[in-house]
C-alpha positions as CSV (number, residue, x, y, z in Angstrom):
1,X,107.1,17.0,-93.5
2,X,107.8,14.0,-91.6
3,X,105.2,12.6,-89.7
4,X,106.9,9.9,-87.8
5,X,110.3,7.8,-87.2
6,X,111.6,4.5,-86.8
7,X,114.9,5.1,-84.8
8,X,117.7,2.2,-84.2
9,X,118.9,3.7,-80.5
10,X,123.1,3.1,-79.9
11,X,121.8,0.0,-77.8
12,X,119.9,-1.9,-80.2
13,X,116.5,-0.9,-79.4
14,X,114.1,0.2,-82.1
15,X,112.2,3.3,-81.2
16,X,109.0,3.3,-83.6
17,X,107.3,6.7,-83.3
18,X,104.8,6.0,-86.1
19,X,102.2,8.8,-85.7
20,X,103.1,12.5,-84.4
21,X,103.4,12.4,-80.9
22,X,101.1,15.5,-78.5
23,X,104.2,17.8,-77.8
24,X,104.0,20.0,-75.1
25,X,106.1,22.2,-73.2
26,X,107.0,19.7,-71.1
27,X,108.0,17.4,-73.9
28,X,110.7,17.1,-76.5
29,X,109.8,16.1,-80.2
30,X,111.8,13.5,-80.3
31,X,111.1,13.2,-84.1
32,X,112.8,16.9,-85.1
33,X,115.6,15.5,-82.7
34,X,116.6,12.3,-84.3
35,X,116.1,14.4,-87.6
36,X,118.5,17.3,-86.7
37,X,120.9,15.1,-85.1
38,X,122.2,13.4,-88.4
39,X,122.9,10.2,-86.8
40,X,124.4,10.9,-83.4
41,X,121.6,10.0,-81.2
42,X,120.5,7.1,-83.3
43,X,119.9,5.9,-87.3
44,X,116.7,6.4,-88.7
45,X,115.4,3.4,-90.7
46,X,112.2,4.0,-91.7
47,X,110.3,7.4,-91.8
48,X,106.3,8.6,-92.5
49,X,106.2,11.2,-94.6
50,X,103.6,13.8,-95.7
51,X,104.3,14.6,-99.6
52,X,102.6,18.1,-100.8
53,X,102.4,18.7,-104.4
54,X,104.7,20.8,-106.8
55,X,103.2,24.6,-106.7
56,X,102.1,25.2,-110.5
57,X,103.5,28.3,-110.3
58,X,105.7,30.7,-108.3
59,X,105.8,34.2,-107.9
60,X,107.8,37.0,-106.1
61,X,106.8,40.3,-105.5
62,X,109.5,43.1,-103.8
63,X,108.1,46.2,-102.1
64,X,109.8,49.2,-100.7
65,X,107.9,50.6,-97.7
66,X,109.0,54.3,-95.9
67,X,107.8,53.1,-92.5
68,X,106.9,49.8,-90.5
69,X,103.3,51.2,-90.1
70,X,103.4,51.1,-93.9
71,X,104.3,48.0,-94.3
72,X,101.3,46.4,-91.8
73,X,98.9,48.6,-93.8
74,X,100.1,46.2,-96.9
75,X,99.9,42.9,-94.7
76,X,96.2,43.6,-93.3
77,X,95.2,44.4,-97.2
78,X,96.7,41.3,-98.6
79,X,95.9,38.7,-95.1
80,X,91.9,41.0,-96.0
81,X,92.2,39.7,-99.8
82,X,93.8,36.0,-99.3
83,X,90.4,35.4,-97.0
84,X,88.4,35.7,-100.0
């Protein structure tokens, strides 16, 4: 997850966004911009990052459900037991 940029603009400027900016709906996140624009608005130089560790292990479970009503049943048990 990247926290925060430092962007060299086509002008020369330096854009340093180094903490997460308040985003609103009046506002654009500038920082999943420069991210998804690989390059063309500007050349990231520096970026903040938050680092989570590797899960110890992973698991995958498949489930064939007759009905959508079925299948929120299973969610509200599971979301019920993950609380505990």
């Amino acid at each position: 997850m990247a926290l925060g940029l430092e962007v060299v603009l086509p002008d020369g400027r330096i854009l340093k966004r180094a903490v997460e900016t308040e985003k609103g709906q009046h506002r654009y996140d500038l920082r999943n911009l420069f991210i998804g624009a690989e390059g063309t608005l500007g050349i990231i130089t520096a970026a903040t990052l938050r680092l989570f560790p590797k899960p110890r292990a992973v698991e995958t479970a498949y489930v064939g459900l007759k009905s959508p009503a079925q299948a929120l049943k299973l969610l509200s048990i599971s979301a019920e037991r993950g609380r505990r």
